[in-house]
C-alpha positions in Angstrom: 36.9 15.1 33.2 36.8 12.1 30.2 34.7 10.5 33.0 32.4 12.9 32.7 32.2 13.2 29.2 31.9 9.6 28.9 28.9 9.7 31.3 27.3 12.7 29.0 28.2 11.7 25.5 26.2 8.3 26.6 23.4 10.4 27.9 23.2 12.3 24.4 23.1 9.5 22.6 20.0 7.9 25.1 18.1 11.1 24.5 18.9 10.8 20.8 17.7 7.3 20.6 14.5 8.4 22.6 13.3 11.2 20.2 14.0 8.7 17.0 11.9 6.0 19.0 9.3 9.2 19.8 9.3 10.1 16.2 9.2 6.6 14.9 6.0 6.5 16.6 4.6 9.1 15.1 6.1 8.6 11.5 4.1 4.9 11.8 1.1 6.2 13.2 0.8 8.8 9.9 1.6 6.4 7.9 -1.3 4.2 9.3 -3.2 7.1 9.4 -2.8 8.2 5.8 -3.3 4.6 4.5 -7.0 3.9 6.7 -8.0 7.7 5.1 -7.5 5.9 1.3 -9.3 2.5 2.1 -12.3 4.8 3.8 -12.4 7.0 0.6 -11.8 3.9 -1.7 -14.6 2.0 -0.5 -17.0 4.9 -0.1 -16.4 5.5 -3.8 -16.5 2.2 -4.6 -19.9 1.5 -3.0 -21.1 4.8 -4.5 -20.4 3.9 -8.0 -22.1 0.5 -7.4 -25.2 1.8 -6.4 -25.4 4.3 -9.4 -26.4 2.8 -13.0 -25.4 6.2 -14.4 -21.6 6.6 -12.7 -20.9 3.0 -13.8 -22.2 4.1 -17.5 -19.7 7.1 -17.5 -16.6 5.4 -15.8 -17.0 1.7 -16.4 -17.4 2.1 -20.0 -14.5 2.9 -23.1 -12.6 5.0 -23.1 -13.2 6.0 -19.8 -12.4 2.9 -18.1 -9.1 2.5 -19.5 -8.0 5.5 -17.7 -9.8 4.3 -14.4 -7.8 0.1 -14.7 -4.0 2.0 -15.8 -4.0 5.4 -14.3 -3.2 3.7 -10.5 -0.4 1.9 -12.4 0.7 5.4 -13.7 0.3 7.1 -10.6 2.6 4.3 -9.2 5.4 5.0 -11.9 5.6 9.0 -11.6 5.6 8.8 -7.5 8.1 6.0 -7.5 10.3 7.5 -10.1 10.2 10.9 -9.9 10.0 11.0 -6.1 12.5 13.5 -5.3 11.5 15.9 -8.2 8.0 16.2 -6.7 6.9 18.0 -3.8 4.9 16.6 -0.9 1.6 18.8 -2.1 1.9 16.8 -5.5 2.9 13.4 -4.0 -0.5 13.8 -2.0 -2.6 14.8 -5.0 -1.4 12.1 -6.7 -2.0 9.6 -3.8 -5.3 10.7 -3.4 -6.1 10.5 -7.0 -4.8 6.6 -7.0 -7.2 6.2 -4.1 -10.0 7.7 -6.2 -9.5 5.5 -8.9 -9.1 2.5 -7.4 -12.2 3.3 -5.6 -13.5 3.7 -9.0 -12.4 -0.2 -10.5 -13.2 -1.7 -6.9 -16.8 -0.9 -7.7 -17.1 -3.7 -9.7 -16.7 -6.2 -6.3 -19.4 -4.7 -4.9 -22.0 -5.4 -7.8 -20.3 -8.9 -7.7 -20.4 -9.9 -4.1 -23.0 -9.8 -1.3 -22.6 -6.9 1.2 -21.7 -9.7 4.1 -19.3 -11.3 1.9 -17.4 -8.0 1.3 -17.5 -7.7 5.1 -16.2 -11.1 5.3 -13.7 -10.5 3.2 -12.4 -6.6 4.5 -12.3 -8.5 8.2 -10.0 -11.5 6.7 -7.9 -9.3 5.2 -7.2 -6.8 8.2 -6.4 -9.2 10.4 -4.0 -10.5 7.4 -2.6 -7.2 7.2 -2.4 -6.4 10.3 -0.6 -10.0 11.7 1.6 -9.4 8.6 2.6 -5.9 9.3 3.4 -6.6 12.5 5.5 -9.2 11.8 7.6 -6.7 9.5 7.6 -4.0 12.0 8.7 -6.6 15.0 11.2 -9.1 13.2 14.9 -8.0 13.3 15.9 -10.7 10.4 16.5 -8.5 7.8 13.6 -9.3 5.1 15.3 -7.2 2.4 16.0 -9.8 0.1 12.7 -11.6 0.1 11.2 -7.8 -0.6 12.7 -7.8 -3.6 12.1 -10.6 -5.2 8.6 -10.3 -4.1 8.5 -6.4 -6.1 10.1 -8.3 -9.0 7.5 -11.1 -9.1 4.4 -8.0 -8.6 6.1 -6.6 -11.8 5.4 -9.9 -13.5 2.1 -10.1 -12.4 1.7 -6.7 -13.5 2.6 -8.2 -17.0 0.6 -11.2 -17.1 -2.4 -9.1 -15.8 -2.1 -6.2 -18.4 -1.7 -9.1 -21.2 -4.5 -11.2 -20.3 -6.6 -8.2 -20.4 -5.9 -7.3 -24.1 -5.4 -11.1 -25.1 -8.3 -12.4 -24.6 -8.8 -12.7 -20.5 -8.2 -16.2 -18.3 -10.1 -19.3 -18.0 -11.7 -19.5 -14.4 -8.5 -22.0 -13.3 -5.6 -19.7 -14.5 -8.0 -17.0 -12.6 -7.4 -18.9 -10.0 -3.8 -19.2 -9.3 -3.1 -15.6 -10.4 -5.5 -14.5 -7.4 -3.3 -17.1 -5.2 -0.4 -15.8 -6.2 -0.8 -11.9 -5.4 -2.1 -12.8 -2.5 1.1 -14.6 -1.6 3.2 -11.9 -3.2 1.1 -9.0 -1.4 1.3 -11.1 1.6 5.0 -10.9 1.9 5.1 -7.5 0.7 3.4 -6.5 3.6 5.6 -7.3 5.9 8.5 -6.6 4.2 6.9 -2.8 3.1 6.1 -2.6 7.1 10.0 -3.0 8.0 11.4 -1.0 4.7 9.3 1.9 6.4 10.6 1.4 9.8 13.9 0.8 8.3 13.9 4.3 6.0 13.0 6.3 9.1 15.3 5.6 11.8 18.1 5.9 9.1 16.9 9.4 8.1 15.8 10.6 11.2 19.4 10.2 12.4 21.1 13.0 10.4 18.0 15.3 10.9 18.2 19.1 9.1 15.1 20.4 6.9 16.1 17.7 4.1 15.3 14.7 6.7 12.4 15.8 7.5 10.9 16.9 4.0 12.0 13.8 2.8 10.3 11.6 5.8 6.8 13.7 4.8 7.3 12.4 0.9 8.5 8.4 2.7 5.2 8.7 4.7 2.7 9.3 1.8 4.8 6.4 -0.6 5.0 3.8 2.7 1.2 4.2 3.0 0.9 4.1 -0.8 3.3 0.6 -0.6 0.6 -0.6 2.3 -2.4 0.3 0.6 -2.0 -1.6 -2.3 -1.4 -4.5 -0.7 -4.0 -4.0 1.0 -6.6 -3.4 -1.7 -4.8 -6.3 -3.7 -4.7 -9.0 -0.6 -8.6 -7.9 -0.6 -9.4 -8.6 -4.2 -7.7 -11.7 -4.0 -9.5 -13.0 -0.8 -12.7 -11.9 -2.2 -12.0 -13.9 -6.0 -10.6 -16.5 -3.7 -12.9 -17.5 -1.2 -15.7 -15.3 -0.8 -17.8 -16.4 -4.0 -20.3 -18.5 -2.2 -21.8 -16.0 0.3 
């Protein structure tokens, strides 16, 4: 008899292990999902504002444009800190709205750049992203700590950004290595974004209930949130970077 609950107890647990694998799956695949949705609205927008004189005199002008460069940094704040206070209907509005606005400011890389070097540099970064996020999702060193200090350096770019825009801006060589280094710090965030996903689902998933599953539906709109911006950021770097000549 012990025999034989040994021999199904192990089965259980195979079957459990198959349906969090299943659902892994799936919870990647909308996160992916979600993410690709945002860059196709983002640079729809964006290449819609750049071919319109009049949009870019509404929303690239004060006051208007303050709102467009801080409300994604806003939007960040409230989704990240009030995350469980919100429900998923909000957490999407507001994820969609980031998407929108960033859409809005990424106009201005399309009046700069050629339409072949924005290609150029949307292909450089996907297979960047895409090596990267692999890497997070396939590793099994534990990338934790380098996530962090990577978040705490973003929140010092954040701060060097914000001042140079009120301060009077960068020379083209400080330009420079600020691009350089949010591409590195994006870089690493990718990955280390990728396995926090992976990570934050298999060790929900594992208790199940309602509560599991509502709060995988918020994880999946802030993991593509966490992905997206480094992917829009790894792109505005590369094209700053290395795309100015085409």
């Amino acid at each position: 008899m012990s025999q034989f609950d040994t021999v199904r107890s192990g089965s259980f647990a195979g079957d459990r292990a198959a349906q969090i694998d299943e659902g892994l799956r799936a919870h990647m695949n909308k996160v992916y999902g979600l993410m690709s949705a945002a860059l196709l609205v983002t640079f729809g927008l964006a290449y819609v504002v750049a071919q319109s004189p009049a949009l870019q005199s509404v929303l690239l002008v004060s006051p208007v444009v303050y709102a467009v460069i801080f409300g994604p940094l806003a939007f960040v704040l409230v989704m990240n800190f009030a995350l469980h206070k919100l429900s998923v209907s909000t957490l999407n509005l507001l994820f969609w709205g980031y998407a929108a606005l960033t859409g809005v400011s990424l106009s201005v890389i399309f009046v700069m750049f050629s339409m072949s070097a924005i290609i150029s540099g949307l292909l450089y970064t996907a297979v960047a992203f895409l090596g990267l996020s692999l890497t997070g999702y396939l590793t099994k060193r534990n990338l934790g700590p380098i996530g962090q200090v990577a978040s705490m350096m973003t929140w010092g770019l954040v701060a060097w950004g914000i001042g140079s825009f009120f301060f009077g801006g960068m020379s083209a060589n400080t330009a420079w290595y600020f691009n350089l280094a949010i591409l590195g710090v994006f870089a690493v965030l990718t990955a280390t974004s990728t396995q926090d996903i992976k990570n934050t689902y298999i060790e929900v998933a594992s208790h199940g209930g309602d509560e599991a599953r509502e709060f995988l539906d918020k994880a999946a709109i802030i993991g593509s949130l966490q992905l997206y911006i480094s992917f829009i950021a790894m792109f505005r770097s590369i094209m700053y970077l290395f795309m100015g000549d085409e």
